[in-house]
C-alpha positions as CSV (number, residue, x, y, z in Angstrom):
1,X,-105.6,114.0,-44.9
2,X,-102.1,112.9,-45.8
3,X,-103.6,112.8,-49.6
4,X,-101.2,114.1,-52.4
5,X,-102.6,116.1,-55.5
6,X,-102.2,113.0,-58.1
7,X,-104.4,111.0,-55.5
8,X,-106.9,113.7,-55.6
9,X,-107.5,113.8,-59.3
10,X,-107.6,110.2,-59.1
11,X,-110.2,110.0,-56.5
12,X,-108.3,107.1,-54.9
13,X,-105.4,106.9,-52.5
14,X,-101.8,105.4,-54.5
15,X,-100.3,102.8,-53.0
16,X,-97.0,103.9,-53.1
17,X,-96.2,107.3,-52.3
18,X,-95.6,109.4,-55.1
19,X,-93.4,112.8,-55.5
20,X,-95.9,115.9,-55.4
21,X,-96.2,117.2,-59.5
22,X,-96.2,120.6,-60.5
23,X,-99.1,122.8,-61.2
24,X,-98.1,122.4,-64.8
25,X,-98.0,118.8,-64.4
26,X,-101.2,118.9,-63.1
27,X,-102.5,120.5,-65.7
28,X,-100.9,118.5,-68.3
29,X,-102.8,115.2,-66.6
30,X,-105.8,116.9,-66.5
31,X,-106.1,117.8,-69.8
32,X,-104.6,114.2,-71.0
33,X,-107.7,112.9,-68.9
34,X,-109.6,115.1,-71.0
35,X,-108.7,114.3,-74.2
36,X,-109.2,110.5,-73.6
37,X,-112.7,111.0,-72.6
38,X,-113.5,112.8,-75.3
39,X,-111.6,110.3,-77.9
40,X,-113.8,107.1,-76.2
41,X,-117.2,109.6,-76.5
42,X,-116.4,109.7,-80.3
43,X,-115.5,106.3,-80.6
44,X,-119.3,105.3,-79.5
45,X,-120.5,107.6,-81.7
46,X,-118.7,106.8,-84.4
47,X,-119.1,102.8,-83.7
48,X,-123.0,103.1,-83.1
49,X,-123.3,105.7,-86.4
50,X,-121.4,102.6,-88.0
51,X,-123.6,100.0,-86.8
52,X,-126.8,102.3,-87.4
53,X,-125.8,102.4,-91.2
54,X,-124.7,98.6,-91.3
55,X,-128.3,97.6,-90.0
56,X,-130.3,100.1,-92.5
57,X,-128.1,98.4,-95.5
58,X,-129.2,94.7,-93.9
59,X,-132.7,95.7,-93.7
60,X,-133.1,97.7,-97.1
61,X,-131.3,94.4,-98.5
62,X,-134.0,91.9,-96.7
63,X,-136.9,94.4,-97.7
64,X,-135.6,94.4,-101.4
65,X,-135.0,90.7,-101.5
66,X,-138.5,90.4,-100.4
67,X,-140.2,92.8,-103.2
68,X,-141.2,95.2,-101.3
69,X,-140.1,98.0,-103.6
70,X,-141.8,96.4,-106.7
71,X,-145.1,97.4,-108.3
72,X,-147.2,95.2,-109.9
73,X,-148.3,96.1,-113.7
74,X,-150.9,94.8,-116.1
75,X,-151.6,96.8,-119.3
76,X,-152.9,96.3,-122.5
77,X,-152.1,99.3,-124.8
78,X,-153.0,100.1,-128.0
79,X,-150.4,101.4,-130.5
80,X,-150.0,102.3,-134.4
81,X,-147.6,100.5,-137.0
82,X,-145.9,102.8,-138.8
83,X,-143.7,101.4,-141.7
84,X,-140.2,102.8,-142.7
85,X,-141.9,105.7,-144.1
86,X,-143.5,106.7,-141.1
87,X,-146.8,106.4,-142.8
88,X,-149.5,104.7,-140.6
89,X,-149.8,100.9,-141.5
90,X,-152.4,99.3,-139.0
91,X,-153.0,98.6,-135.0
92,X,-151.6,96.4,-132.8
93,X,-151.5,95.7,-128.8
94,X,-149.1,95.7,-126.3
95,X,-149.7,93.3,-123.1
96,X,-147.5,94.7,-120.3
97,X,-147.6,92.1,-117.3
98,X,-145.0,92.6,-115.0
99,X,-143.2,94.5,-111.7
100,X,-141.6,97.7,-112.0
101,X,-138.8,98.8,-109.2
102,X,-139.8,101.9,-107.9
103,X,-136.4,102.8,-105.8
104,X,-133.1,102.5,-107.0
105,X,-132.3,101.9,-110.3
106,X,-135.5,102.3,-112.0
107,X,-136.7,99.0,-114.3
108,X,-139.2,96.7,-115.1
109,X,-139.3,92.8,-115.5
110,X,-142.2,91.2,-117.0
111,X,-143.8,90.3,-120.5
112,X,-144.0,93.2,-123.0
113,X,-145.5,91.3,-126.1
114,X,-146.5,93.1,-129.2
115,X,-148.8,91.2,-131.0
116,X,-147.4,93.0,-134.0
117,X,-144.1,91.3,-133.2
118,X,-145.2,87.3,-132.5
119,X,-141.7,86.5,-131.3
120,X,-142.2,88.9,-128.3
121,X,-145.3,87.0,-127.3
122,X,-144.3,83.3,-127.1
123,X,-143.9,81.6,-124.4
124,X,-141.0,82.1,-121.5
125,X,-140.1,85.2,-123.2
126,X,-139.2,88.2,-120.8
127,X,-138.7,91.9,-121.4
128,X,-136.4,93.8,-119.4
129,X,-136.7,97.9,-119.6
130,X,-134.4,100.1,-117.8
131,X,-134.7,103.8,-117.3
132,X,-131.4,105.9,-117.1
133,X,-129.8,102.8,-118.1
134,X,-127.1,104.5,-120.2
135,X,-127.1,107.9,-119.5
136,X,-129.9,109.8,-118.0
137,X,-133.1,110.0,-119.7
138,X,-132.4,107.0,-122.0
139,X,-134.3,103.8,-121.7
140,X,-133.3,100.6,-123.3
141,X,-135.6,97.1,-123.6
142,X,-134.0,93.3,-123.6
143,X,-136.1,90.5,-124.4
144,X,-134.5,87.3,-123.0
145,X,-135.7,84.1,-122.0
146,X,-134.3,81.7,-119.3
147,X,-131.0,80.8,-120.3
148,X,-130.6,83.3,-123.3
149,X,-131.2,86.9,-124.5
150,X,-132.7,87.6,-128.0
151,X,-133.2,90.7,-130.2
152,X,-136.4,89.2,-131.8
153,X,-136.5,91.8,-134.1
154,X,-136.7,94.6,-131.7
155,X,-134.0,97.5,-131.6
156,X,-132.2,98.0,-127.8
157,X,-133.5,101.7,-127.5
158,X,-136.8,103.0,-127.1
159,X,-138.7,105.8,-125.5
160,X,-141.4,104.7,-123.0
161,X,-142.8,107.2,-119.9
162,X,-142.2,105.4,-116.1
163,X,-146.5,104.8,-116.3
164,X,-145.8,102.4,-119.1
165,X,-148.6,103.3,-121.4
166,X,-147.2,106.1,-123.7
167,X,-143.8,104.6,-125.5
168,X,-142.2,104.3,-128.9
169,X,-139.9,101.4,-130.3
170,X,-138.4,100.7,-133.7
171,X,-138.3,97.2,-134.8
172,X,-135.2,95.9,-136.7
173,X,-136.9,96.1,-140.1
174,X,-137.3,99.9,-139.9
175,X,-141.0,99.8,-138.9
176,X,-142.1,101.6,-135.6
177,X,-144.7,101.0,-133.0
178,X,-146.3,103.6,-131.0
179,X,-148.5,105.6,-128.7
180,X,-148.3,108.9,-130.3
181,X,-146.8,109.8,-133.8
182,X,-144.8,112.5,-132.1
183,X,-142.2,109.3,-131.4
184,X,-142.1,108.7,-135.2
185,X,-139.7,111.1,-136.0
186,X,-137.5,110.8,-133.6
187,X,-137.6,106.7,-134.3
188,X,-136.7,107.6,-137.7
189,X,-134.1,110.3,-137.6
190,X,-131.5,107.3,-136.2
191,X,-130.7,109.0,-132.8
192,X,-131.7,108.8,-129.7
193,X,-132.3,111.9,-128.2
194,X,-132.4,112.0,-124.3
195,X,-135.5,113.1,-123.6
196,X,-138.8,112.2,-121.5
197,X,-140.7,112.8,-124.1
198,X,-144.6,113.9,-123.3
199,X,-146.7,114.2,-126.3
200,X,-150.2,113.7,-125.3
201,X,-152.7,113.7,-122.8
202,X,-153.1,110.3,-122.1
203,X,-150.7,110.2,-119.5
């Protein structure tokens, strides 16, 4: 057919005529042809693995934005005063009202007022608890309000369970509110240990 091996492998006739390769140049094309297949296959892959993961960062981003990993919460829970002794000292409640984000970085925004504490409760003030904020197992609570943050009396560290209604705090002055007098102790010793702490069977 007047066709030399180059134009075979092609699959075209060359317009100019060509000297006839080797078998080992033949060979060597071939397998050149080969390898530049298989370099474009895992470029597409690679490119549409790339995309893939660039559209699943957009779309977790969008469904984030849009509070779609956040749970609603309203509590009101009951917890003891105890003073710097650790000796019982009265009642008070806690109104939780607020979202908690349940993927990623665990944490909840919303009001945590202690009507024990009556700076926690007035208005615009905000509570923000984070779990494994520091290290794991160790929570920490900052009250702000728009503009500023404040201690209001309240120490940084705490112990509180990811349900919200079992938790233990220690207020500035030495006295401690809680769910369960097991906390007590470990409010008073002066060191967090980081635990998740279950005492009782309310949760």
């Amino acid at each position: 057919m007047g066709l030399g091996v180059l134009d075979l492998l092609r699959g075209e006739r060359g317009t100019a005529p060509e000297p006839e390769p080797t078998i080992r140049q033949a060979l060597a094309f071939l397998a050149r042809q080969a390898k530049e297949r298989t370099r474009r296959r895992w470029s597409q892959v690679l490119g549409g693995t790339c995309a893939l993961l660039m559209a699943g960062f957009v779309l977790f981003a969008i469904l984030d934005r849009a509070g779609v990993f956040l749970r609603e919460v309203s509590l009101e829970v009951p917890a003891t005063v105890y003073n710097a002794e650790g000796v019982s000292a009265g009642e008070t409640t806690v109104a939780i009202d607020g979202s908690v984000k349940i993927l990623g970085d665990r944490s909840f925004t919303g009001r945590f007022a202690i009507d024990e504490v009556e700076a926690t409760c007035r208005e615009g003030v905000h509570a923000n608890i984070r779990w494994d904020a520091m290290w794991t197992g160790a929570q920490d609570i900052l009250f702000y309000r728009a503009g500023e943050f404040c201690t209001l009396g309240v120490e940084r560290m705490l112990y509180i369970t990811e349900n919200m209604q079992s938790f233990g705090l220690r207020l500035e002055d030495g006295a401690i509110i809680a769910t369960d007098e097991a906390y007590v102790p470990l409010l008073m010793s002066g060191y967090y240990y980081s635990i998740r702490p279950i005492f009782s069977n309310q949760f």
